[in-house]
C-alpha positions in Angstrom: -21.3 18.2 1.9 -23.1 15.2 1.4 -22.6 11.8 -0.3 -25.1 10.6 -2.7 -25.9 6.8 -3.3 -26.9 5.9 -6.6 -28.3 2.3 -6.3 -28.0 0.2 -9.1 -30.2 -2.7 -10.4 -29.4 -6.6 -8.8 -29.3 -7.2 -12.9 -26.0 -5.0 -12.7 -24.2 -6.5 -9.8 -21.2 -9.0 -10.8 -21.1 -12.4 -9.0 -18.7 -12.8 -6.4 -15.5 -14.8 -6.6 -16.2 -17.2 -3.4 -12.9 -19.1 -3.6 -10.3 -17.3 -2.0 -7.8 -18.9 -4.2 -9.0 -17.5 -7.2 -9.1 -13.4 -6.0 -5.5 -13.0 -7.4 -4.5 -9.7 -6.5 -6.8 -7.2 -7.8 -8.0 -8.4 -10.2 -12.1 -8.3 -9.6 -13.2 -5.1 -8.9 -17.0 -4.3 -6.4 -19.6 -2.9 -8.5 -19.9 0.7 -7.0 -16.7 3.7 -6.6 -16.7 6.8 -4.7 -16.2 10.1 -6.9 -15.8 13.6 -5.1 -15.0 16.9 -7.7 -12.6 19.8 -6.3 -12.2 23.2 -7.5 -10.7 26.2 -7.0 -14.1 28.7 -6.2 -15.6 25.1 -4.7 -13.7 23.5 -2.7 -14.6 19.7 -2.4 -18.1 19.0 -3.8 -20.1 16.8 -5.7 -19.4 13.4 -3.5 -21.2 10.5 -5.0 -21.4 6.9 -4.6 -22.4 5.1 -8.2 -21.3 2.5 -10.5 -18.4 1.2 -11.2 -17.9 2.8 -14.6 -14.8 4.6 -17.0 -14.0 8.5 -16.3 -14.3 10.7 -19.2 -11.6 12.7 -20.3 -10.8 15.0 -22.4 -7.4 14.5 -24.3 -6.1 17.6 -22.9 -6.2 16.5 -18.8 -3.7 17.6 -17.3 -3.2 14.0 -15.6 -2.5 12.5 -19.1 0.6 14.8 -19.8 2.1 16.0 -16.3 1.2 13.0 -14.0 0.0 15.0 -11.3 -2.1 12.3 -9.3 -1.2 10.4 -5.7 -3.1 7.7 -4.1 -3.5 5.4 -1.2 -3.9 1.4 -0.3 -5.1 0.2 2.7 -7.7 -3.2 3.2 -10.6 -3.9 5.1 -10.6 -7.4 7.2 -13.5 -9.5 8.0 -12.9 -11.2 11.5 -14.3 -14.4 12.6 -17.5 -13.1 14.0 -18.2 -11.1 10.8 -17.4 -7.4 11.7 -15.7 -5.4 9.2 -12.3 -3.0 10.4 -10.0 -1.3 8.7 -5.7 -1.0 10.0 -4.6 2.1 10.8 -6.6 4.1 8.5 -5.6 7.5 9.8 -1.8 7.1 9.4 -3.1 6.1 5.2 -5.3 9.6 5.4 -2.2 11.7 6.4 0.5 10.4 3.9 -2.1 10.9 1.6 -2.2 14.7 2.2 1.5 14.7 2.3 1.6 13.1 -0.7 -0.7 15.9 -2.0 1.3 18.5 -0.6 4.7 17.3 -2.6 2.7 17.5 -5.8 0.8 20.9 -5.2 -2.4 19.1 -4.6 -5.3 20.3 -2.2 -5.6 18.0 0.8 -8.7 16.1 1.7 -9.4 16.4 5.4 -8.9 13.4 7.0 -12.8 13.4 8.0 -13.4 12.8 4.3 -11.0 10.4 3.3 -11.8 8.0 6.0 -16.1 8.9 5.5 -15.7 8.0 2.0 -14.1 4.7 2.7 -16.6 3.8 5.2 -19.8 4.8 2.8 -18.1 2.8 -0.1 -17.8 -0.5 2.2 -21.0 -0.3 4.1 -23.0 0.0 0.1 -20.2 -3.1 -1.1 -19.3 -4.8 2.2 -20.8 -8.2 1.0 -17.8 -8.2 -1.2 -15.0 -8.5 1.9 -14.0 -11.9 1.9 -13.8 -14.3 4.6 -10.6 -16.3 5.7 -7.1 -15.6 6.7 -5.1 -13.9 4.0 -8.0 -12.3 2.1 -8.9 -9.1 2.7 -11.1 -6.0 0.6 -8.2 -4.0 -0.7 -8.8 0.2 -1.2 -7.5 2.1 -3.4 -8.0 5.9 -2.8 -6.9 8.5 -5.7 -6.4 11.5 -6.7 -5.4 13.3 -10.3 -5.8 16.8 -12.2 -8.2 17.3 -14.2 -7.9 20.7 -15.4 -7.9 20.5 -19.3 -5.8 24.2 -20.2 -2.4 22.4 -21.1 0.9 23.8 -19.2 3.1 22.6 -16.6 1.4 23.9 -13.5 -0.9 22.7 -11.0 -4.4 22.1 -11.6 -7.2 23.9 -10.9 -9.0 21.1 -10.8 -9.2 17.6 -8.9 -11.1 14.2 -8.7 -10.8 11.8 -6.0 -12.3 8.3 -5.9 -12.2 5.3 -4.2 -12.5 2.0 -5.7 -12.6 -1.7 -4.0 -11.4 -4.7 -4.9 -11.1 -8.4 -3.1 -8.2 -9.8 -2.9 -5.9 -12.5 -2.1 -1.8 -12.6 -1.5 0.3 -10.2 -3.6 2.6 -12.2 -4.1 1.8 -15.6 -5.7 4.4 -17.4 -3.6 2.1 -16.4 -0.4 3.9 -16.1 2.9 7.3 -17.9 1.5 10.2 -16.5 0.7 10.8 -14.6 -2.3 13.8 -13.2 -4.1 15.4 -9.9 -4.8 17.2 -8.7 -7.6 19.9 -5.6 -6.1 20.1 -3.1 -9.0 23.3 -1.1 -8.3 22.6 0.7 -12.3 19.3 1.8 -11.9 17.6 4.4 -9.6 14.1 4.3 -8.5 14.3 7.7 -6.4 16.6 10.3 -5.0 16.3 12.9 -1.8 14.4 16.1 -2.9 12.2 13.8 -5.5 9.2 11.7 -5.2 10.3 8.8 -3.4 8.3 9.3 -0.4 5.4 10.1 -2.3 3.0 8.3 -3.0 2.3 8.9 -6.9 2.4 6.9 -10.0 5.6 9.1 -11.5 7.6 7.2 -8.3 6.1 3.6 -9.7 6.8 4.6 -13.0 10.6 4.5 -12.4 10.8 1.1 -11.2 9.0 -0.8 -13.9 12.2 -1.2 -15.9 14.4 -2.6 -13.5 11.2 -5.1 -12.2 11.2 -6.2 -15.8 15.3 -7.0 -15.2 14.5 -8.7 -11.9 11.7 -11.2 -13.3 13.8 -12.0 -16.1 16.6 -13.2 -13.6 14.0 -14.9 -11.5 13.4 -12.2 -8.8 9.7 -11.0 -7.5 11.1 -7.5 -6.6 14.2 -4.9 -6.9 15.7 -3.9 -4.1 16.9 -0.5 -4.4 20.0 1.6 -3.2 20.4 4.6 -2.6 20.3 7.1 -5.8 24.0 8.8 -5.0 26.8 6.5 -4.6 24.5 3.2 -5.1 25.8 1.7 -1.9 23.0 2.2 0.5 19.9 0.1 1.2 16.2 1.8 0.2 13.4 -0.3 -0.3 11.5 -2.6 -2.3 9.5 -2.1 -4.9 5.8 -2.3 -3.5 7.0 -2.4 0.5 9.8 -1.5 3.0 12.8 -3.5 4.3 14.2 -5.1 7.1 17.2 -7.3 8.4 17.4 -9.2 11.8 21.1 -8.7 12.3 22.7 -10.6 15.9 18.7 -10.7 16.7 18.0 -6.9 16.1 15.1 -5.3 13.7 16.6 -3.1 11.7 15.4 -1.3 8.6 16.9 1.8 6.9 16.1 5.4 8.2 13.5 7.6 6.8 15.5 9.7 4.6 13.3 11.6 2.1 13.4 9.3 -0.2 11.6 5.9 1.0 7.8 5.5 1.2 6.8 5.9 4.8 5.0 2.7 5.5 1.7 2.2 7.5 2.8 -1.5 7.7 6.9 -0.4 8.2 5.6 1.6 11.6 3.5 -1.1 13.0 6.1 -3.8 12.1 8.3 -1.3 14.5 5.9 -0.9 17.3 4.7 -4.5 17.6 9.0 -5.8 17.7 9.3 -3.4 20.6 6.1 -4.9 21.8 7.4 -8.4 21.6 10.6 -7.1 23.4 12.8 -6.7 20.3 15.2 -4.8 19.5 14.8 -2.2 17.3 16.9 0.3 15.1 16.6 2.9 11.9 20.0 3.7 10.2 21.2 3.6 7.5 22.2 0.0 5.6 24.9 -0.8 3.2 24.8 -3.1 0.9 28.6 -4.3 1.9 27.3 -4.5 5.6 23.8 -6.7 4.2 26.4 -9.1 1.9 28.8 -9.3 4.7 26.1 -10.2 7.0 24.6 -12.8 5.1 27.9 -14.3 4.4 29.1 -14.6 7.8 25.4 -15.6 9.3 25.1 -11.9 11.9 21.7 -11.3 9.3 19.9 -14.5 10.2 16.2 -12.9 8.2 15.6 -10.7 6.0 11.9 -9.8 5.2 9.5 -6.6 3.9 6.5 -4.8 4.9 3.7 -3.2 3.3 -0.1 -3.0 3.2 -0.3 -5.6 -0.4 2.3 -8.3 1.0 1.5 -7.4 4.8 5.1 -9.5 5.7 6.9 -11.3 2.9 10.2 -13.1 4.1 13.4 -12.8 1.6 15.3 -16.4 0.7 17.7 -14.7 -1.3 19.1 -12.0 -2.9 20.5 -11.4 -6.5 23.6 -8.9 -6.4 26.3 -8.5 -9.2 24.9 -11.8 -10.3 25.4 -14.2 -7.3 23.1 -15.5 -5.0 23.1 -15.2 -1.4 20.7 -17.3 0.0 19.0 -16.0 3.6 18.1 -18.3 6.6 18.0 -21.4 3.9 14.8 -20.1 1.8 13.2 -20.8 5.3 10.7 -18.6 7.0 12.7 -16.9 10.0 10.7 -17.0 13.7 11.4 -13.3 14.0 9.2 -12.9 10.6 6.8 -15.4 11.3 6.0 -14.0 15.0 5.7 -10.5 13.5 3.3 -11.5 10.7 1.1 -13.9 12.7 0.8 -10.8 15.0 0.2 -8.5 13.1 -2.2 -10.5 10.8 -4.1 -11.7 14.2 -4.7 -8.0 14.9 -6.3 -7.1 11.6 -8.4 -9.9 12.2 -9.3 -9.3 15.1 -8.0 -12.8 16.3 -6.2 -11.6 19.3 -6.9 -8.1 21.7 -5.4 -4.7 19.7 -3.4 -3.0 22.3 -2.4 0.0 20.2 -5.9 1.1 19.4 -4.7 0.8 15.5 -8.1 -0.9 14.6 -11.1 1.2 13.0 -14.1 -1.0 13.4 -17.1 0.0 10.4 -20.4 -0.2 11.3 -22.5 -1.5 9.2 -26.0 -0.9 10.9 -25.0 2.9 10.2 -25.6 2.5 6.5 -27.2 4.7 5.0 -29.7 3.9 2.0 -29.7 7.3 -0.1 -26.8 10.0 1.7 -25.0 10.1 4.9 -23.3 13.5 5.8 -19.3 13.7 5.5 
């Protein structure tokens, strides 16, 4: 299978946004996508690289009515000498296929997925920012598009990849934010979607993130969907607690997003000579802790926020403020590690970084 390039026109390009503080968080979108067609008798075919443009649908796609789609984030980082890497971007190609698997999608070999990244940036890589805290973010997707209404898997599939460069997700930058604790609502339950990840598992948290901005909050944090006692995770990344000077976060449990960023927030505490630990959290045990000072930080983890310290959270309307609305040093030394690594500021000794190569581009197809 190969990829085709469709170049378009200098006339066609959009200008760049060169002031960092401007990107927002997608919100400007490179000029070029990836587009690859499955089916059934074809397997994966049809890979293109071409312009940024609308898909055409028919009313009838299955997407539209049964929500079968899945899709990935990951960035690319430009370091100080000007290379070009991407984090961990084989851990983002096998959640994806699991992801695929829980909705009765066909997986794309990890080959692919990580080819069609490259391709995309090496045609748009003038569009990867430069500075700390920028970075080109990647959105890889996947939906039905079988157009014989029913509730069944499709026969059909396209995948895609678009770009876009961007700046902190959250406006407040790396500064604490807040956290509404719904104990009403439920985002996910075991057997469902919740490690998936698919817009059906988003969908369900829109609702109580409209509740949390409206008290003040940037994010829910979610308990458990069963007796509404146990810690989850956040709305767009994982959790953790520094309780008596241990890293804990709760335990995989089929129904919290595996996070790229949640592992290596893991590995590089052990590295550092942390303490570490997966269990489960109550939220009695997190209140408790807070109250009587044994949680000294609280902070999440995810590819859009990277690290994000918590100042407070929201629960049964009271506040209970963390570590002062201060940035803890067990969250500051995790995210100026782990931020040095994907810049490539300091050595990588986990072999997590995927350096592109740009003098590899190709100017009309490269081979998958």
């Amino acid at each position: 299978m190969k990829i085709t390039v469709h170049p378009i026109k200098d006339s066609e390009r959009k200008p760049h946004v060169t002031d960092n503080k401007k990107l927002g968080f997608c919100k400007h979108f490179t000029d070029l996508m990836f587009v690859m067609q499955y089916s059934e008798v074809d397997g994966w075919h049809n890979a293109e690289i071409k312009k940024l443009q609308p898909f055409q649908l028919e009313p009838s796609c299955l997407v539209l009515h049964y929500a079968q789609e899945i899709f990935e984030g990951l960035k690319a980082y430009r370091t100080s000498d000007d290379h070009i890497q991407l984090f961990r971007p084989d851990m983002n190609a096998k959640r994806f296929n699991r992801s695929a698997a829980r909705l009765c999608m066909p997986s794309v070999p990890e080959n692919v997925f990580i080819e069609s990244i490259e391709a995309l940036i090496r045609q748009e890589h003038p569009w990867v920012p430069r500075g700390r805290g920028a970075a080109l973010y990647i959105r890889p997707f996947m939906f039905a598009a079988d157009t014989t209404l029913g509730v069944r898997a499709s026969s059909e599939y396209l995948y895609s990849v678009i770009l876009s460069p961007v700046g902190p997700y959250y406006q407040e930058g790396f500064n604490p934010v807040s956290l509404f604790v719904t104990d009403e609502l439920v985002r996910a339950a075991k057997g469902g979607l919740g490690e998936a990840k698919t817009g059906a598992n988003y969908a369900a948290s829109l609702l109580a993130g409209r509740v949390a901005r409206e008290k003040g909050c940037a994010q829910v944090l979610w308990l458990d969907a069963a007796e509404h006692r146990f810690i989850e995770e956040v709305g767009a990344m994982n959790i953790f607690f520094v309780i008596d000077g241990k890293v804990v976060t709760p335990k995989l449990n089929g129904s919290i997003l595996p996070g790229v960023t949640r592992d290596s927030v893991l590995q590089i505490a052990r590295h550092m000579g942390l303490k570490t630990e997966e269990r489960t959290v109550s939220i009695d045990e997190v209140i408790g802790g807070i109250t009587t000072g044994s949680i000294s930080e609280i902070f999440g983890s995810g590819t859009a926020a990277s690290i994000s310290p918590v100042g407070s959270l929201k629960y049964k309307d009271r506040d209970y403020v963390v570590s002062n609305r201060k940035v803890g040093p067990i969250s500051q030394k995790l995210y100026d590690t782990l931020m040095s690594i994907q810049y490539g500021d300091i050595e990588d000794p986990f072999k997590w970084i995927h350096p592109i190569e740009l003098s590899q581009e190709k100017a009309a197809s490269a081979a998958v």
